[in-house]
N, C-alpha and C positions, 0 to 999 in steps of 0.2 A: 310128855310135858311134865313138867314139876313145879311143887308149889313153891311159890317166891314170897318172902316177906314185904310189902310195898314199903313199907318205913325202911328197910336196912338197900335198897336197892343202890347201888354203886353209879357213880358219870357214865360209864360205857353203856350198863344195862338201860339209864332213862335217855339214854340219846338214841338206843335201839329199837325202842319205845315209841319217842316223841321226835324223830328224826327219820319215818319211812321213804326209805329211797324208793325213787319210780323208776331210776334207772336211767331217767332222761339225757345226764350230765355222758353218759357210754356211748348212747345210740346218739349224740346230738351232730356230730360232723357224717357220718356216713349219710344220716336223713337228710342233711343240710348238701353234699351232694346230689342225692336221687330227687330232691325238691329242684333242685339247678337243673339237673340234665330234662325233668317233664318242663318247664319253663322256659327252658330252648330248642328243646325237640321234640314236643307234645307227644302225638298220637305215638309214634314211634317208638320214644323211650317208654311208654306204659305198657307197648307190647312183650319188650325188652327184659323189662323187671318182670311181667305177669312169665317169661319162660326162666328167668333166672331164678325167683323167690318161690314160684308157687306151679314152677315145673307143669306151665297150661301155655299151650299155644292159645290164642285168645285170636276170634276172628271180629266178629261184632262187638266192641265195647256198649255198644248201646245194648241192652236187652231189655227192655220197656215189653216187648212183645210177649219174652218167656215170663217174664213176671206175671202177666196177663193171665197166661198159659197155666201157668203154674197152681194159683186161686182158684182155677176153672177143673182143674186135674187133681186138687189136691182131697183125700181122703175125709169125707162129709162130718166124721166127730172130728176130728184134727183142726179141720175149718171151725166150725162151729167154734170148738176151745180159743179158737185164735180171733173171732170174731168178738166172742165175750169179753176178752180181755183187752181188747181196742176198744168196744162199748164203756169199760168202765173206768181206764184212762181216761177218755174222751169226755165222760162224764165229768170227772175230777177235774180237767184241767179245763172244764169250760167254766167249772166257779170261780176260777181265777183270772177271768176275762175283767180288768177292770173299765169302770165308767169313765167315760171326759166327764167334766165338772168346771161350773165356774161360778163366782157368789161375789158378793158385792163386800168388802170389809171394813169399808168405811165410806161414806158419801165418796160418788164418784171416784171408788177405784178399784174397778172389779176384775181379778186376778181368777184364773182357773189351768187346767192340764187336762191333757187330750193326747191320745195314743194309739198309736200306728205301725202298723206290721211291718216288718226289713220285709224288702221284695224280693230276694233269692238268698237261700241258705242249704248250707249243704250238708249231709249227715253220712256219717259213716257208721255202717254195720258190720263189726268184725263176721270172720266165721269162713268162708271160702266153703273147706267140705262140714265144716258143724254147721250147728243149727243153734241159729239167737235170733230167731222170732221177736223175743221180747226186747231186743236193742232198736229192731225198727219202729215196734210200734212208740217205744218211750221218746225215740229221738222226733220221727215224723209227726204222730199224731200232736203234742202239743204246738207243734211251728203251723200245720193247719188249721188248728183251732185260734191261732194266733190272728191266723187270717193269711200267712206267707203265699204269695203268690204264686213261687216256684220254688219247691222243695227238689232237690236232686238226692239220692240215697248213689253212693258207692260201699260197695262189696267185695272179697276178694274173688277172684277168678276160681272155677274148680272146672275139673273135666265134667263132672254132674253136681251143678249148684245143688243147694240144699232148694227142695222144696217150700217146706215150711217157712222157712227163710223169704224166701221172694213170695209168698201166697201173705206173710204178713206184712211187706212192702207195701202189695199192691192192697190189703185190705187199710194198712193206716193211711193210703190217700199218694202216695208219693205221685211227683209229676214225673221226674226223670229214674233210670236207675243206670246205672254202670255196672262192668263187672272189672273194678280196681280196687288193690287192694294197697294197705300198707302205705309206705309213706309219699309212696307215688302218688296214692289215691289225693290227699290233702292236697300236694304238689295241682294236681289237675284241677280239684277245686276250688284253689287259692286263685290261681292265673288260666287257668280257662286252657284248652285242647283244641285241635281241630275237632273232635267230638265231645267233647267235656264243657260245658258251661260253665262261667267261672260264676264264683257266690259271693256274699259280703260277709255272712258269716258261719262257719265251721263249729259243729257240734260231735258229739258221741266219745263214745268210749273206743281204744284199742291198745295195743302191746306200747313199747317202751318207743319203738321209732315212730307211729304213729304220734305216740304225744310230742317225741322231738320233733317232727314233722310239723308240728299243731303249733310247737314253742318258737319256730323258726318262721311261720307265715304269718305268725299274728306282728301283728301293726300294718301287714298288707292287706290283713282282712280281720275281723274279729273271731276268734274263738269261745268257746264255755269256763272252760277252765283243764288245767296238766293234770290230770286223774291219772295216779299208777294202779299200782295191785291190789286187788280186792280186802275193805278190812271191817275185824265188826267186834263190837265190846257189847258183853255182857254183862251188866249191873245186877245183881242177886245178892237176895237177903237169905237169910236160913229158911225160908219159906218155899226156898225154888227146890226146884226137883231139878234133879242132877243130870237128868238120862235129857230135857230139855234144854239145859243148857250147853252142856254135850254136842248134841245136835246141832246149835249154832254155830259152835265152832268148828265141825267136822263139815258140815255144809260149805263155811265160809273157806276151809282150808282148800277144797277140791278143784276151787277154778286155778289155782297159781301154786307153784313152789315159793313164789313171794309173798303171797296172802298174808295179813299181818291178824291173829285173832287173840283176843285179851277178854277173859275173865276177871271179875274183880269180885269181892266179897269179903267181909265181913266176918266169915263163919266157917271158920275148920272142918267140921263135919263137911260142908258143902265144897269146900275146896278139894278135898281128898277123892270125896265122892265122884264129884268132877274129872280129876286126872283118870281115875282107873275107868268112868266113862266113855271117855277120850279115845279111849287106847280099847276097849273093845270095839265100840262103832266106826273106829279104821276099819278094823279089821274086817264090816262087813261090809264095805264101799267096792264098789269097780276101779276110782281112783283113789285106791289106797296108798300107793308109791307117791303121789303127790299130795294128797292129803297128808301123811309122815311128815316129809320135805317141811311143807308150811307152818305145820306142829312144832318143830325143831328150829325154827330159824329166831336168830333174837329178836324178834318184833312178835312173838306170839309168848303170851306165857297165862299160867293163874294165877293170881296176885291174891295176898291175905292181908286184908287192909286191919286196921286196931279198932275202924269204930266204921260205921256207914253214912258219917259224914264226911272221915279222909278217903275212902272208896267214892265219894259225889267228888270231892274237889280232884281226885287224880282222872274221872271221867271226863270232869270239864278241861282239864287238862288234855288230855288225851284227844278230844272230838274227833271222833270215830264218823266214816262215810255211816257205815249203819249201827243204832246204839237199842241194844234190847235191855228190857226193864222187867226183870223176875221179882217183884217184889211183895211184900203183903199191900205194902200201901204207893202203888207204882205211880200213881197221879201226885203225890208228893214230892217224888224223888225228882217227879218229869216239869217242875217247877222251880227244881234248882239246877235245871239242867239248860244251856244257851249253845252249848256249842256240839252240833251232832248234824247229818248231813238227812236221815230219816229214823226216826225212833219208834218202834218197836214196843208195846204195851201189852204186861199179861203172857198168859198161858198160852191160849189161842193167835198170837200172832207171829207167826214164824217168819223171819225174814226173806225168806222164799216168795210169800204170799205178794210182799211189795216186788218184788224181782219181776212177777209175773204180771198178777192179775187184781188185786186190789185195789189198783186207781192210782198210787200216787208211783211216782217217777224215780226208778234206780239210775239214772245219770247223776254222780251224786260225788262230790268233792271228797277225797283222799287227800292223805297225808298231814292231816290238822288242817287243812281249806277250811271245813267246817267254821273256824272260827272267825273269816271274814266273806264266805256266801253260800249261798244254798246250793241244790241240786236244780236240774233242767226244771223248767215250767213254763208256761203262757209267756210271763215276762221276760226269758229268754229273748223272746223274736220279738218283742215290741220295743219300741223306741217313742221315748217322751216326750211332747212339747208343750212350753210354758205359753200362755194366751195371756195378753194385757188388751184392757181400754182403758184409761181414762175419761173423766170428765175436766171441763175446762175448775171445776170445784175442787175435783181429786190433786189435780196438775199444782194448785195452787196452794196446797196445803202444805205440797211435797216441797214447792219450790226453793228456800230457802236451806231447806237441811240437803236437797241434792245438790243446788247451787253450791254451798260450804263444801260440802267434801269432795265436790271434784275439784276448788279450787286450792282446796287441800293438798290435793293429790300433783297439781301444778299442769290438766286438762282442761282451761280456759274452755277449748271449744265446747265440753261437756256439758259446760254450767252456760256458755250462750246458749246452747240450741236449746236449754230451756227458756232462759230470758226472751228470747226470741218470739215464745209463747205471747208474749205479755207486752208485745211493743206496741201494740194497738187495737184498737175498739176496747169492749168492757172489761178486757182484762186488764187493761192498763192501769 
């Protein structure tokens, strides 16, 4: 990596920046195929792709049993770590269970909302022979805390699933599990299998045909949102240490050659320090050949901003899936900050920490999303409904400003079936 000046940056470099491809636009007709053939030939064509893609003859798509199996089999600390960190998701996303409500706002006209869980939704957990434990638990646990009546988790097929994988399925609660994977998998969830139930709405993270997959069923079914490659911006003052911020970026580089990771600061010293941090802590990774890759691609750079208030406005800019805050006085900076998908505060909070086990939720918008929604939570699977009563008091106070403007609008019947109200006894 090398240090960029943020003021002198050129059209190509802020579009490389602030234009992260997911890739979706490449993979969107092949997924758009493989979604067609599971739609017309279910169980078959999943068997199809599970030997063409992921090179597994696949006997049982259901595996409910082995997940079972799996929790009961799986290594007593391993469990434990995976149990805690469902406990404390679960925790976190049970604060965001909201209340129904209703209140009276003026004589006789009492208005409230009330909320209700989608009754099947489906969640995908990349992984086949890795292990992403923590995709299950962030996708399932908040849709049962939601209250979802029937979660289904798809998987990709392996000759030996990951353990930990299916041991944290079956700890966040799933009802069903498959082993499909890719964009098949969505295909089966979207429109249903002979073994596949189908859902209303489709959540999780996965590769580039997964999201075309995701981009191609929604309006037949709901989705989260098109999430690509993993990305994550560091805000630092001269106060941060270098070898931490470092870290965030070598972390964030290792899941993808796409990963997009951006330094920003204010401070030469720290920018510098930064780059040649960068470049040893490759060097001591397992994925260092991909860690490199993401380092090098235009979407990742250090940036040397002129003050630490044009470093705020190119963050807000930027809205980064995860936004860490090195600064002396990080609760300030985290005030001028709106657009970020989970933020990051202080020494002690490594981005990891959310990825895992701290409670809030890495299903988290990419590609500038940030700036019109969040990441997964409770409100995900819940769906809102508006409650009215009136009184024959409230009805009548209304009646003349609804009467007007439906007959404004040239809705006669509108404005009668209030009049209607008022043809006879005391309202008259």
């Amino acid at each position: 990596m090398e240090i960029q000046e943020l003021a002198d940056l050129g059209p190509d470099a802020r579009r490389a920046l602030f234009e992260r491809d997911a890739g979706v636009e490449d993979a969107a007709e092949t997924a758009r195929d493989i979604v067609d053939r599971v739609r017309t030939e279910g169980d078959v064509a999943l068997r199809e792709f599970a030997r063409e893609f992921d090179d597994v003859e696949v006997g049982n798509l259901d595996i409910a049993d082995e997940v079972e199996r799996a929790a009961e089999e799986l290594d007593e600390d391993l469990l434990a770590h995976v149990e805690r960190a469902a406990a404390n998701v679960r925790e976190f996303h049970e604060a965001q269970v909201p209340e129904d409500w209703r209140r009276e706002f003026s004589p006789g006209r009492e208005l409230g909302r009330r909320f209700r869980p989608i009754e099947r939704v489906g969640v995908y957990v990349p992984g086949g022979a890795a292990a992403y434990p923590s995709s299950a638990l962030m996708g399932v646990v908040p849709a049962k805390v939601a209250g979802v009546d029937h979660v289904a988790v798809c998987t990709p097929p392996a000759d030996e699933l990951n353990p930990a994988t299916l041991a944290a399925i079956h700890v966040a609660g799933a009802d069903a599990v498959y082993q499909v994977g890719g964009a098949q998998a969505i295909g089966a969830l979207a429109y249903g299998t002979e073994t596949v139930s189908s859902v209303q709405k489709i959540v999780g993270p996965g590769n580039r045909f997964v999201t075309a997959a995701k981009a191609a069923v929604r309006g037949d079914v709901e989705i989260d949102f098109l999430a690509g490659p993993s990305e994550v911006a560091v805000l630092a003052d001269g106060t941060a240490d270098p070898e931490l911020v470092a870290a965030e970026l070598v972390a964030q580089a290792e899941h993808d050659p796409n990963a997009s990771v951006v330094a920003v600061t204010d401070d030469t010293d720290l920018a510098e320090a930064v780059v040649e941090e960068v470049d040893e802590q490759a060097a001591e990774r397992d994925r260092e050949d991909t860690i490199r890759e993401a380092l090098a691609n235009d979407a990742s750079a250090v940036l040397l901003a002129r003050s630490m208030p044009e470093a705020v406005l190119f963050t807000e800019e930027y809205a980064a899936e995860h936004l860490v805050i090195l600064a002396e006085d990080d609760e300030a900076l985290l005030e001028r900050i709106t657009n970020a998908g989970s933020v990051f505060l202080g020494p002690h909070t490594p981005v990891a920490a959310g990825d895992y086990a701290s409670g809030t939720n890495h299903v988290l918008p990419t590609g500038g999303g940030a700036r019109v929604t969040g990441g997964l939570s409770v409100e995900t699977f819940l769906r809102s409904t508006t409650v009215q009563r009136l009184s024959e008091e409230g009805l009548s106070d209304l009646r003349e400003t609804v009467t007007a403007l439906a007959r404004t609008e040239g809705l006669d019947a509108h404005a009668e079936s209030v009049e209607k109200r008022f043809e006879s006894g005391d309202g008259e």
